[in-house]
C-alpha positions in Angstrom: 8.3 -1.5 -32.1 8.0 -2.2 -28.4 6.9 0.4 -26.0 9.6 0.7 -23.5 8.7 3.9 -21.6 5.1 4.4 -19.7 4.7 7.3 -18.2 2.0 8.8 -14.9 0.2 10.8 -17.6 -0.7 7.3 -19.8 -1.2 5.6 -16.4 -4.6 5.3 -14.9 -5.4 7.1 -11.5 -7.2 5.5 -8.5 -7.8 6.7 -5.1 -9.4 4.1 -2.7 -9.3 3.4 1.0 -7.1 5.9 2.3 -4.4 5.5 -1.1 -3.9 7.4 -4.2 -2.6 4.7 -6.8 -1.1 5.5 -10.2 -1.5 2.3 -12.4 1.1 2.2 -15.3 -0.5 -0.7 -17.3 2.5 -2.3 -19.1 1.2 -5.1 -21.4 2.7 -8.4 -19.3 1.5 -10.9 -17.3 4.8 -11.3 -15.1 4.0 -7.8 -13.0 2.8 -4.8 -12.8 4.2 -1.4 -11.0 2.1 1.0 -9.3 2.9 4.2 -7.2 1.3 4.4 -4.0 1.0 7.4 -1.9 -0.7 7.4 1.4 -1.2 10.0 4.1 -2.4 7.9 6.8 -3.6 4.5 6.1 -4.8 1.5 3.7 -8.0 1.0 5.1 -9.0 -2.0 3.8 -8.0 -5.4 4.7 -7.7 -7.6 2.1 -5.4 -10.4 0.3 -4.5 -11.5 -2.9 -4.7 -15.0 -3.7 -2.3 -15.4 -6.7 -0.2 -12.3 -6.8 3.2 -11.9 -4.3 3.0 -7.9 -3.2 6.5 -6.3 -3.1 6.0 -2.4 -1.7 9.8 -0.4 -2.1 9.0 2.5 0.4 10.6 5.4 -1.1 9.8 8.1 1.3 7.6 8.4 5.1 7.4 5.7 7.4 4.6 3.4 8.5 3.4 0.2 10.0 2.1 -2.3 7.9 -0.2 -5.1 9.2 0.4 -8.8 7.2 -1.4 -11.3 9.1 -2.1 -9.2 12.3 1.8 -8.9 12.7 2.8 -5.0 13.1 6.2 -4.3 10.7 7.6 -1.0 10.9 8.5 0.6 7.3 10.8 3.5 6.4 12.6 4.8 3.1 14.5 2.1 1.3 12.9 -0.8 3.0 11.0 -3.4 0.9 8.1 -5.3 2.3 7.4 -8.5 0.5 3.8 -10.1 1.3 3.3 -13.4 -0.3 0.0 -14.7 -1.5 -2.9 -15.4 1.2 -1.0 -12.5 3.5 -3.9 -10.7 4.7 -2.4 -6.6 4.4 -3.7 -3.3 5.6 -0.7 -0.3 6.4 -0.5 2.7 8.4 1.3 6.1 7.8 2.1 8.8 5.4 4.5 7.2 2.8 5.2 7.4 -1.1 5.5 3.9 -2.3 6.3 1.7 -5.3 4.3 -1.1 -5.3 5.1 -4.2 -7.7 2.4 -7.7 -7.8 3.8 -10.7 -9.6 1.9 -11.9 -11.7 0.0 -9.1 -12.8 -2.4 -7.8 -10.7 -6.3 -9.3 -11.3 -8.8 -8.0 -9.6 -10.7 -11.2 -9.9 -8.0 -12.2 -7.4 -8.4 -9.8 -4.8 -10.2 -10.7 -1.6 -12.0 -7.8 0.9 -11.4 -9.1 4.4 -12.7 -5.8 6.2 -13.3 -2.2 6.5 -9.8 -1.0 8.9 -11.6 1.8 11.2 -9.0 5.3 11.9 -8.8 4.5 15.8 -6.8 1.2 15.0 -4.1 4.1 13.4 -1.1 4.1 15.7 -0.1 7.1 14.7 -3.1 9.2 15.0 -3.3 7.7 18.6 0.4 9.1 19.1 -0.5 12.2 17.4 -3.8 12.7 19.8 -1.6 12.0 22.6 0.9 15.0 21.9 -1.8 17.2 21.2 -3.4 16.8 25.1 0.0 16.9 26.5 0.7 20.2 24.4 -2.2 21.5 26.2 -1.5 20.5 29.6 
């Protein structure tokens, strides 16, 4: 009999770069689904040279960086980056996170390390904090 439900306890948990990922390892080669909760970044640069990344935000907003273009990201958008798209992402959001084909990490391509201070929002958020004190 097929398995048609997987659930967060079966899945394996990852937390890397600035990301907590919950991995729900469904036997197909088509896709994969992950959740993906981040407080304030991804940072890691990297691409994926076979596998089309679709992130469904579900909650928070952010900024997410494909190819050095900035695209802002709130609740019920979707942000589709093709393969070769280099991606890094800013801000506190609680994602759902779907590669077709399956993700491989033989596949998966480290461009750089993304340092805090390139963070829009903590800059924003360092800037309130001196004019709260002014």
């Amino acid at each position: 009999m097929p398995q048609y439900k997987y659930t967060a306890d079966a899945a394996s948990k990852i937390s890397k770069h600035g990301i907590d990922l919950v991995i729900y390892h469904q036997p197909t080669a088509s896709a994969e689904v992950v959740h993906v909760s981040v407080k304030e970044g991804h940072f890691e640069e990297f691409y994926n040279t076979k596998s089309t990344f679709i992130y469904y935000i579900v909650e928070g907003h952010g900024v997410f960086v494909l190819n050095d273009e900035h695209i802002e990201a709130t609740a019920t958008d979707l942000i589709v980056a093709p393969p070769d798209t280099h991606i890094h992402y800013f801000g506190t959001m609680e994602m759902v996170l779907t590669t077709t084909p399956a993700f491989d990490p033989a596949d998966e391509h480290h461009v750089r390390f993304v340092d805090k201070s390139e963070n829009p929002f903590a800059k924003a958020k360092s800037a309130d904090a001196s004019s709260t004190k002014a």
